[in-house]
VEXDREN-2710 file (C-alpha; in Angstrom, 1 decimal):
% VEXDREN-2710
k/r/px/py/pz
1/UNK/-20.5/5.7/-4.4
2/UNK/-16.7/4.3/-3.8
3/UNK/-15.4/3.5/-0.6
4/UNK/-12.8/5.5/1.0
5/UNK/-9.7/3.8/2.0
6/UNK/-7.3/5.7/4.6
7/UNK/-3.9/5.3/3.7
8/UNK/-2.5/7.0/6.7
9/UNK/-0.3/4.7/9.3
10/UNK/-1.6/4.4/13.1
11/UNK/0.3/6.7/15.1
12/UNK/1.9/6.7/18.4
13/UNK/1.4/10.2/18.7
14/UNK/0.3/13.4/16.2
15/UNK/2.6/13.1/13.5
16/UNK/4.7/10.0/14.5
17/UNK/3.5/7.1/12.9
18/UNK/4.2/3.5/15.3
19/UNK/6.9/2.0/14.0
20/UNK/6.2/-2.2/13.5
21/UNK/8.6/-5.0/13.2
22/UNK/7.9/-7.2/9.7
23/UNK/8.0/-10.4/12.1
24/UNK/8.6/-10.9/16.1
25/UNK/11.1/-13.7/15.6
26/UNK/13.2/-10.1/14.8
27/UNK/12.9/-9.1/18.0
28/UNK/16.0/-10.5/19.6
29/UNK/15.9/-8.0/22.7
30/UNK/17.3/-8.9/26.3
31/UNK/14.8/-10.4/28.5
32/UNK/17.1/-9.8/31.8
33/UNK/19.6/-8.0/33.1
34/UNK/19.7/-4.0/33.0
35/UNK/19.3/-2.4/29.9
36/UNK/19.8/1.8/30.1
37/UNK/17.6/3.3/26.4
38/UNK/19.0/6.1/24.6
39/UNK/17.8/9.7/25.4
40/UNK/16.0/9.6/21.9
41/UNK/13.6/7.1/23.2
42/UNK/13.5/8.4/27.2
43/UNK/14.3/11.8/28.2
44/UNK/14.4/10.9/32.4
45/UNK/17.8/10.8/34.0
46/UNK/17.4/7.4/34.5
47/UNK/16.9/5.4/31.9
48/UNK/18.2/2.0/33.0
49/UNK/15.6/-0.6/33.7
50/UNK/15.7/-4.1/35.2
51/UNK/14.3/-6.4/33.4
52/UNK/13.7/-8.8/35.8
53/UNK/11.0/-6.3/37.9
54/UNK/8.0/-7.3/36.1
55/UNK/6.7/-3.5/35.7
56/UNK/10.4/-2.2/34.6
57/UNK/9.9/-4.7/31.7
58/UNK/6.8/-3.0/31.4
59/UNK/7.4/0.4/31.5
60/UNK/11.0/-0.4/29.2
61/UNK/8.6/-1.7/26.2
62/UNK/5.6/0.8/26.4
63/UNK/8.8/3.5/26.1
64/UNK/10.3/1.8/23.5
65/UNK/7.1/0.7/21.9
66/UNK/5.6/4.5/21.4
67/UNK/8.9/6.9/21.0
68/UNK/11.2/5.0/18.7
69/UNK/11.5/6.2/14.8
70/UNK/13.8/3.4/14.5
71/UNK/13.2/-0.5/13.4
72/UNK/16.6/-1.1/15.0
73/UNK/15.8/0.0/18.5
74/UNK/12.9/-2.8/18.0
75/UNK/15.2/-5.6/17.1
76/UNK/17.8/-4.6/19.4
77/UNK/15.5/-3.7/22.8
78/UNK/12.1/-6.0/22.4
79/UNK/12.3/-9.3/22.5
80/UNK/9.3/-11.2/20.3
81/UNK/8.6/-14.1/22.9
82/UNK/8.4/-11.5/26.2
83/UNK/6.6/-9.2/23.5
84/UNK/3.8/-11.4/23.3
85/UNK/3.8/-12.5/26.6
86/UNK/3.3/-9.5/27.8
87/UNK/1.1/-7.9/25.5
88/UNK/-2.4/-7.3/26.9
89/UNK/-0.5/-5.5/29.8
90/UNK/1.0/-3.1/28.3
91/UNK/-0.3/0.5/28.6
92/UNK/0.1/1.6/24.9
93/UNK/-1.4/4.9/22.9
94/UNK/-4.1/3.1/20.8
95/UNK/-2.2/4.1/17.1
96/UNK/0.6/1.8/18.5
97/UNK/-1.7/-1.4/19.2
98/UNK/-3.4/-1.1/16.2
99/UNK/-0.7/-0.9/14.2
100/UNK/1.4/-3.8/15.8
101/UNK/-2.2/-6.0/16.1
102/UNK/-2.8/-5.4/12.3
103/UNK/0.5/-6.5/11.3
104/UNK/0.7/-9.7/13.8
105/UNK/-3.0/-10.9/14.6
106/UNK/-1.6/-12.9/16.9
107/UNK/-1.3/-10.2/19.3
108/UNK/-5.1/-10.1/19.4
109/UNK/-5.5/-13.2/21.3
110/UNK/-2.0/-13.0/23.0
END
C-alpha cells in the first residue's frame, strides 16, 4: 500500500491558503510608530495601530498574518526580529502556524 501525501497548503481560512515569507530576514516591517493596514487586510474603521502597545503589535500581526494574499504586505508590515519575538503569543488560526512553523522551524522553539 502507498502512502498518501497531501499536497494541499495550510490555510488561514477555507479556501485561503497562509501566505509564508521564503526567509524572516525579508520581513523589514516597522517595529514602532503607527502603522494604519489597508481595508483588504482589516475591514474596521480603524485600522491604525501603535506599535509600541504590546497587544496593538499583537493584534496588527495576527491581522496581517491570517488575511493577506500578498507576500508584499509581509515584507512591508512584519518585521522578522519582532516576528519571532513574539511568536508564541500570537492568537493565530492553526493553518497559519503550521504553515509559517514548517517553513521556519525556528518558530517552534521561538
Amino acid at each position: 500500500m502507498q502512502a498518501v501525501v497531501s499536497t494541499a497548503p495550510h490555510l488561514a481560512r477555507p479556501g485561503r491558503p497562509a501566505v509564508v515569507a521564503r526567509t524572516l530576514a525579508e520581513l523589514a516591517g516597522p517595529t514602532r510608530g503607527v502603522v494604519e493596514l489597508p481595508v483588504r487586510l482589516m475591514w474596521n474603521t480603524d485600522r491604525t495601530f501603535d506599535l509600541g502597545d504590546p497587544d496593538q503589535l499583537l493584534w496588527m500581526y495576527e491581522n496581517v498574518l491570517r488575511e493577506t494574499t500578498r507576500a508584499d504586505d509581509l515584507r512591508h508590515l512584519i518585521n522578522g526580529r519582532m516576528l519571532r519575538r513574539v511568536w508564541r503569543r500570537l492568537n493565530l488560526p492553526r493553518g497559519v502556524r503550521q504553515a509559517w512553523e514548517s517553513r521556519h522551524r525556528g518558530l517552534r522553539t521561538a
